[in-house]
Phi, psi and omega in degrees: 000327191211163178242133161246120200272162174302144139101036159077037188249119175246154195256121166240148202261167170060038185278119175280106184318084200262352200213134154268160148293153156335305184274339165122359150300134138012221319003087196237184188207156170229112144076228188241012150276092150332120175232106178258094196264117186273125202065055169226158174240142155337149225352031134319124174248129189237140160261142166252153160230138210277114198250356157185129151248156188227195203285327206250348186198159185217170183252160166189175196242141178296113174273316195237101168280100178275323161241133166262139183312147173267035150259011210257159167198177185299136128314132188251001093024089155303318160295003197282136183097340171246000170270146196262011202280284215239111173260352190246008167322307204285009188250137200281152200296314193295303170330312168324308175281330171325271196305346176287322190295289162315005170266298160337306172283346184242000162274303168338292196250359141257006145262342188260354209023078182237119152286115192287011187285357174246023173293148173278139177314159147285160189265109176291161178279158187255320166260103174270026149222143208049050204254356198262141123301352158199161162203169205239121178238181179232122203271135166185152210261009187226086180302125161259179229213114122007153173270319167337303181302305188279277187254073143285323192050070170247183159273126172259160139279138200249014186271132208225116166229088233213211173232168180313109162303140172338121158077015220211062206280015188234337182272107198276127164255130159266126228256135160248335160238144159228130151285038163259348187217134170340177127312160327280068189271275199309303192299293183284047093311282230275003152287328205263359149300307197324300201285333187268344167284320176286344200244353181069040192299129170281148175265123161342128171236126172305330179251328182297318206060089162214178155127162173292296202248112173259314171222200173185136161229160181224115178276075158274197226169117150346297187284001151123332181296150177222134179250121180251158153248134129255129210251147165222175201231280176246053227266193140256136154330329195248309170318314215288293188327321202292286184287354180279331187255340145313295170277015174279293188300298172317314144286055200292310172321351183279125194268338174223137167228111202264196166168152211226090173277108178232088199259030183283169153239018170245193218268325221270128188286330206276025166249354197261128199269127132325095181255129180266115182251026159181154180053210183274207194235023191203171138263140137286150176246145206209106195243124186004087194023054146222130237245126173239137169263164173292144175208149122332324171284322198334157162276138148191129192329138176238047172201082219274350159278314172317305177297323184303311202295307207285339164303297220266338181276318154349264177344320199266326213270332191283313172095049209270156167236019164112333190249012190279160178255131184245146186258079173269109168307133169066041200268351177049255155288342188114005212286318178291314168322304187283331143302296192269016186302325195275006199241354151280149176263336154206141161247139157279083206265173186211141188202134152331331226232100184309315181307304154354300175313308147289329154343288180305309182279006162296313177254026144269325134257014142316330199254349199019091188227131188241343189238091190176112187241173193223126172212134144307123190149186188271153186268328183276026176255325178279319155273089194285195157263306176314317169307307175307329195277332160282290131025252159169188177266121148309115149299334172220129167273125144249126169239151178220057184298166182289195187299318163318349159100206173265159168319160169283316190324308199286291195320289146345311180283286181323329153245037154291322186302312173062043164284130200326278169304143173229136142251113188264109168291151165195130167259021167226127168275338197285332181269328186294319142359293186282332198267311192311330174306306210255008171249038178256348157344298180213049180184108168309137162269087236247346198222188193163098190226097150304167205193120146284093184270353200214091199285164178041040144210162156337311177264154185237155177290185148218173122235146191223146171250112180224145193245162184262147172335130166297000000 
């Protein structure tokens, strides 16, 4: 079955690729060993090598490709295979979309015992490049470095401004084109490398915490608008001035040019005060007329035509007839509310994220949306019996929880509610699975869609319609 080379690495040769995983490996088998291969396709034939094993199943890296699947195609990507963004570039879009649906349909039905015989295609993205409205990139002196790289045997410059390598939390690949987010995104990077190499800005060093320059996110926008941030870690002033009036001359189009001084040690902004040094301190974003503002802290889908398809199927699975009280769980900005706020008599949201909150009520009145009311808090804390009685009993629930699903407590609470309708938003079909199980209690599952938000990666939306039992 397998061969072993010095220093304990085995090699098993001709493993046929019959499945993707969930998370977006290969799928092969040896004997009664599960072989999970990272960048392998469905009918590749390989020698792999094990990069872990356990008793029933390994991980393992492609050594040899003898045959390629006929779903395999070019990465168009330079970076591809050591950025950790797009893993499924070597797969043609349409396969892609094969396997979320089946994947999607077999967490469902051995984790929820839900039947798919009635799931809907999924909706593929009409764009699969440049499709994010933001990203987050990262400064740092400790460059990673290539087998390519390593042996030129050069003096590298080691300052880096890119994304994480996989598993690698101090090592930065540096990036010069990404095809996930528009102009100017690739320009207003690699200017802002330019200027901080010419100018000797130090780039973050991840384990000391020290260095000028820490992150950079960059916020487009439909309507056309662009938000740059810069985070700095330990900078002076006349650095910070130095480079915000560069790119004030340089990007005249950038409608908010914020910074961020953040000397914490981890990455995360939403404790951190916000300088606005030229233009507002938001963008707008804008969906079947109705206008969201933008933050740098903001929540908002970061693939905003897409986010329109999955909003709007939301929207068909609910049925609304004009009079309903709707509960949108887990509202974040307020973004679903305020969609369907005009198809309603009234809706009601709830999110964790205090800031979120005001989003929502911002942009509902930005929107002169008058029927929407909004609270902030942990959700199984917030829905009470009491909140429902005040409130009212919902006709329709939407919940769109984060990847961990609902609480049991909230699961619990909904089927006290016994509301005619649920529409279950979900990016982990294995945990929304898992809530659908214990809500079958009382509440049929009628409807079934997947939705692609995130092309050349793994993961997918779902939405489900589930009615309560007659």
């Amino acid at each position: 079955m397998s061969r072993r080379k010095p220093g304990t690495v085995t090699i098993i040769p001709n493993v046929q690729i019959i499945d993707i995983a969930e998370e977006g490996k290969g799928v092969g088998k040896a004997d009664e060993l599960v072989i999970f291969v990272d960048k392998a396709v469905p009918g590749d034939v390989v020698d792999v090598r094990l990069t872990k094993k356990k008793k029933n199943f390994a991980e393992a890296i492609i050594e040899q490709l003898h045959e390629k699947s006929a779903l395999r195609t070019d990465p168009f990507c330079p970076h591809f295979g050591t950025c950790g963004g797009c893993k499924w570039q070597h797969m043609g879009y349409d396969s892609q979309l094969k396997f979320k649906q089946k994947n999607v349909e077999a967490a469902l039905q051995r984790l929820g015992k839900i039947d798919t015989s009635n799931a809907e295609p999924i909706l593929g993205s009409v764009k699969n490049r440049y499709y994010r409205n933001k990203l987050e990139f990262t400064f740092s002196n400790k460059r990673w470095l290539d087998r390519t790289d390593i042996e030129r045997d050069e003096d590298f410059d080691m300052n880096a401004l890119g994304f994480h390598v996989p598993l690698r939390f101090d090592k930065i690949l540096d990036i010069e084109h990404c095809y996930l987010q528009d102009e100017p995104s690739n320009s207003i990077r690699n200017a802002v490398r330019k200027y901080a190499l010419e100018h000797q800005l130090s780039f973050y060093d991840l384990r000391n915490h020290e260095g000028v320059l820490r992150n950079l996110i960059i916020r487009t926008s439909s309507t056309g608008e662009v938000m740059v941030a810069v985070v700095f870690a330990y900078p002076e002033q006349d650095q910070i001035d130095g480079l915000m009036n560069f790119m004030k001359i340089a990007f005249p189009q950038v409608t908010s040019l914020l910074y961020i001084v953040n000397q914490k040690k981890n990455d995360t902004i939403f404790d951190q005060d916000v300088h606005v040094f030229a233009g507002r301190d938001h963008i707008f974003e804008e969906m079947d007329g109705i206008r969201f503002k933008i933050g740098v802290k903001s929540f908002y889908q970061t693939n905003s035509e897409q986010a329109f398809e999955l909003y709007k199927i939301t929207r068909d699975f609910a049925g609304f007839k004009g009079d309903e009280l709707v509960y949108d769980l887990y509202t974040g900005a307020g973004t679903i509310a305020n969609f369907v706020a005009k198809n309603v008599k009234q809706v009601i949201g709830v999110e964790y994220v205090p800031t979120a909150i005001e989003d929502a009520k911002f942009n509902s009145a930005l929107n002169g949306i008058d029927n929407t009311l909004f609270y902030a808090g942990d959700m199984k804390d917030i829905l009470t019996s009491e909140f429902i009685a005040s409130h009212g009993k919902p006709d329709v629930v939407i919940t769109d929880p984060p990847r961990a699903g609902m609480h049991a407590d909230v699961v619990q609470r909904l089927l006290e509610m016994e509301s005619a309708k649920i529409v279950y938003v979900s990016c982990n079909a294995a945990t929304q699975a898992r809530d659908l199980e214990l809500l079958k209690e009382k509440y049929d599952v009628v409807r079934i869609k997947p939705v692609d938000m995130f092309p050349h990666t793994q993961h997918v939306e779902n939405v489900v319609l589930l009615k309560l039992k007659g």
